[in-house]
N, C-alpha and C positions, 0 to 999 in steps of 0.2 A: 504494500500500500504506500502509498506517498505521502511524506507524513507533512513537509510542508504544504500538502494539500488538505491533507487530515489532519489537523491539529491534535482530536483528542485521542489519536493512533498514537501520540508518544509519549501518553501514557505511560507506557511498558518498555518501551522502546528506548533501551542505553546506548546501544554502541551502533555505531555503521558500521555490518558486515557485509561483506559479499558473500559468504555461504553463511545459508540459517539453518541453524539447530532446531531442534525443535525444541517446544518447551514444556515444563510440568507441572500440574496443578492439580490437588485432590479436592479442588473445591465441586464439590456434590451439588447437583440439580436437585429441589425440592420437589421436580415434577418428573422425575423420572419415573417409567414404567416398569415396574417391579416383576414384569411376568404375565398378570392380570389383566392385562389388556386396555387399562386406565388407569390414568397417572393420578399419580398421590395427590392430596390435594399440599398445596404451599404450607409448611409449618409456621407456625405465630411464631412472631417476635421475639426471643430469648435476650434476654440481659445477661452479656458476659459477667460472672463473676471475677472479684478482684479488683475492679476500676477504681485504681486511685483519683486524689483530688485531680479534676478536669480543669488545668491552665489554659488560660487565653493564649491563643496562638492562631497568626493569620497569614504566616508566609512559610516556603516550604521547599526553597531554596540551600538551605542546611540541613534539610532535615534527617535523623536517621532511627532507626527503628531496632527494638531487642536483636531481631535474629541476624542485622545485617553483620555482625560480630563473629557469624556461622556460615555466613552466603559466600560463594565467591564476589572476590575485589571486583572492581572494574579491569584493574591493571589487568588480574590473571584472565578476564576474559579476552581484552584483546591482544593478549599473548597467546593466547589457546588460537587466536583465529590467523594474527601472525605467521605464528608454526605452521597451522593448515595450508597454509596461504603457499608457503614454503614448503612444504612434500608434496603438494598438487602442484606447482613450479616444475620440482623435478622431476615426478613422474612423467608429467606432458615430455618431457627433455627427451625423453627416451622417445619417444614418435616424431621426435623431431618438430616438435610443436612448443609455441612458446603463447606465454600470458603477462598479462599486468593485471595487478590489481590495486584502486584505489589505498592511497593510507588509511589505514586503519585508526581510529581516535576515540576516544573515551571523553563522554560527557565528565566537566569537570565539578557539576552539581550535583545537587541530590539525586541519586536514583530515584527519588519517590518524588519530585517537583512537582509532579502532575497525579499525583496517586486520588485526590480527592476532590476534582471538580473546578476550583478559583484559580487562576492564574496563580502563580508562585510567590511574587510580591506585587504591589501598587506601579513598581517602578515598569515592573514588565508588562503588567495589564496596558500601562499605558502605552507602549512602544511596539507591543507589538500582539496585542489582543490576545488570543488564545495560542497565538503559533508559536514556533519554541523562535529564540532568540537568532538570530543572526551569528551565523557560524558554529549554531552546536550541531554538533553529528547526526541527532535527532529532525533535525527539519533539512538534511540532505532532500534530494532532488533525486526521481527517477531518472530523469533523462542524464541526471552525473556518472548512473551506475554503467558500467562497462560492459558492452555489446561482442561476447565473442563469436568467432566465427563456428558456422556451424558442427565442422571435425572436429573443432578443440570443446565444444561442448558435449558432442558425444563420449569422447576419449574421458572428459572430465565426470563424467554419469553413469558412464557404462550402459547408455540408454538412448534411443533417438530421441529427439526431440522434435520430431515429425508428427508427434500423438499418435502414434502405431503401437507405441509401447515394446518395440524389438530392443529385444538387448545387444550392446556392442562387444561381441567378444574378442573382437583381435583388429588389429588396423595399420596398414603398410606392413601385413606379414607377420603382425607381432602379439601375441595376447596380452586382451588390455581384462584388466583384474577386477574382480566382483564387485560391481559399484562404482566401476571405474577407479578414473586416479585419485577423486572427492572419498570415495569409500577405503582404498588402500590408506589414504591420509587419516582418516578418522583409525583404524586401525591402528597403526603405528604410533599416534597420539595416545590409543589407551590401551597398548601395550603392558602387562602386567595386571591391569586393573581387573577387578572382579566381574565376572560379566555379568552384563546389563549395564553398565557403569559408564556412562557417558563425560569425556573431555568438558570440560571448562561448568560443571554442572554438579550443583551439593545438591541432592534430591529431596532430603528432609525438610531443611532451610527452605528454598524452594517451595515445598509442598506447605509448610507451616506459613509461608509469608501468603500466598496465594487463599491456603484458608481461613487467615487472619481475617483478611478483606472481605471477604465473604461472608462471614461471623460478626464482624464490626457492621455489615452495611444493615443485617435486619437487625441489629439492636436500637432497643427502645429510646436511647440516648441519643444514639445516631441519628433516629428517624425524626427525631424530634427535632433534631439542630439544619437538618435538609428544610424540614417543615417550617422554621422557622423563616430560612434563607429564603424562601419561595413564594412567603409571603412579603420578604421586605422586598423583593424582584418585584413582585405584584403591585408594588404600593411604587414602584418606581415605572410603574406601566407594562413590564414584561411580563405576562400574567401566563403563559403559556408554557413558562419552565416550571416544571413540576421537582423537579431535581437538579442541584449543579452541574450534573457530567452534562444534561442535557442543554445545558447553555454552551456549554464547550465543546458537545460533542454537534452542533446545530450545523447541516449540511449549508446554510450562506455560506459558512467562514471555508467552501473549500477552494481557496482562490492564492496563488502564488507568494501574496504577501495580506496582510491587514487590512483590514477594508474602517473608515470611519465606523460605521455600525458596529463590526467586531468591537472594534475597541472601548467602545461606550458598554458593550455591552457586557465585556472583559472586566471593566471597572467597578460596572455595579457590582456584577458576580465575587468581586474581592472584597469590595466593603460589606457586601452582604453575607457574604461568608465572614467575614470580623464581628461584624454583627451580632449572627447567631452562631457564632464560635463552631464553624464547622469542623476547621482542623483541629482544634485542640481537644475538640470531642472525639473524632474517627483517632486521633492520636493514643490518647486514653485508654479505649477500647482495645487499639489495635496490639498497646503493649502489654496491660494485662492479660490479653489470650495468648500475645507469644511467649510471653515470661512464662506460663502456666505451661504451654507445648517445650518449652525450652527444656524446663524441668523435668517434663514426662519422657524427653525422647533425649535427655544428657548424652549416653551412651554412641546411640547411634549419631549426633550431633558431632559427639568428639571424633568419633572415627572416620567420619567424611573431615573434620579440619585435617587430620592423618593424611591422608588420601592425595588431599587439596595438598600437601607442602610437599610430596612426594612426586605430585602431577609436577608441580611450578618446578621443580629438580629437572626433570624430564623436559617440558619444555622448554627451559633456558638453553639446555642442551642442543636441542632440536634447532634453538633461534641459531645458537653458538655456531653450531657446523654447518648451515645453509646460508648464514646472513641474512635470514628474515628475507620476507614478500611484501617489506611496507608498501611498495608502489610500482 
């Protein structure tokens, strides 16, 4: 997706990669169908236990959260993608085939700037509405990403890319390896690791942050601090946001840069989120459940940071003897 088109796509959205991973979340649908043939009905509202004193807090530009102390860095993700970058380099070598790829960069704010709906600060609301700022990784541009040619993306997939769905197994004579040279790389990355065990990825962490958010959005607290913000939006004429994401996430703003409108409308959404203290509520929430999962899942938490110092050994290596694929 394009995120300086989709503002509220970057969300989630840290690093510009050229090859994506996938990602992992055990956040559970309340309407899944169980078997039965009819989905459950939506569970009420639960009040996380734990929630300390709820501090006023309305920018999110610093912000960081229990388990980020558990997640992988930013650094070692685009080190992980670095590396990759660099044994899919070599492989292609071998066909006689060569790539560039954009530098790789790392948002130097919060992971979570965009986690709850309001612009980040006042300053940004104003400059640039909902979009992410001017030169961070996150509001790159499709048309910046790199167009290879059509053998080097076969070679790179081990797949056409014709939507045939044929697999490429050999090319100028030679066999190209399961996955291609994108799959040989993800191998060799997590060389050693336990399978299922995926490069640049703490799956706990991960999975506890994802269902934090999820946990925080139907608490009663939470809902109440949305309901608040929506109505001082209302009381500012914007009656039609029912919720902040949906201010941010409002199909106008998908337009190259900030439009006057965004912007006005970016501003209210921050003071109205200060207002009715929407972050420092979702903040609240968000840490007492992780603090609580943190607890519960110690063991397996330590053993992925294990993991993680063992991986970053490994890929420093990997940068060490290839010179890295920054560009």
């Amino acid at each position: 997706m394009n995120a300086s088109r989709r503002p509220l796509a970057a969300v989630a959205a840290v690093v510009l990669m050229t090859l994506v991973s996938g990602c992992s979340s055990d956040a559970a649908s309340s309407n899944e169908d169980h078997g039965g043939g009819r989905a459950a009905a939506p569970d009420k509202p639960r009040a996380v236990p734990g929630v300390g004193k709820v501090e006023k807090k309305s920018d999110t530009d610093t912000l960081t959260l229990p388990i980020d102390a558990y997640d992988v860095s930013m650094s070692q993700i685009v080190k992980t993608q670095l590396a990759q970058n660099a044994l899919v380099v070599d492989c292609l070598s071998r066909y006689g085939l060569t790539v560039e790829y954009p530098k790789a960069t790392v948002n130097t704010g919060s992971p979570h700037a965009r986690r709850y709906g309001p612009p980040e600060s006042l300053e940004a609301a104003r400059k640039y509405g909902f979009h992410m700022a001017q030169g961070d990784p996150r509001a790159a541009s499709g048309t910046k990403m790199v167009r290879h040619p059509a053998d080097v993306l076969d070679v790179m997939d081990g797949m056409k890319r014709d939507g045939s769905g044929t697999l490429v197994t050999s090319f100028r004579g030679q066999a190209v390896p399961k996955g291609g040279c994108v799959g040989e790389a993800q191998r060799k990355l997590s060389a050693g690791e336990p399978k299922g065990t995926r490069s640049g990825h703490a799956d706990m962490a991960a999975a506890i942050k994802a269902r934090s958010f999820e946990v925080a959005k139907n608490d009663p607290r939470v809902i109440k601090a949305e309901q608040k913000w929506a109505t001082c939006m209302s009381g500012k004429g914007f009656t039609h946001y029912k919720e902040s994401f949906a201010a941010a996430g409002d199909t106008r703003w998908n337009t190259p840069k900030a439009t006057s409108a965004e912007i006005t409308v970016a501003v209210a959404s921050w003071n109205c989120g200060k207002e009715a203290n929407v972050v420092g509520t979702w903040v609240a929430v968000e840490t007492a459940y992780q603090n609580d999962q943190i607890d519960k899942n110690a063991e397996t938490l330590k053993e992925e940071q294990k993991r993680l110092v063992e991986e970053n050994k490994r890929i420093d290596a990997i940068i060490a003897r290839t010179g890295g694929a920054a560009s």
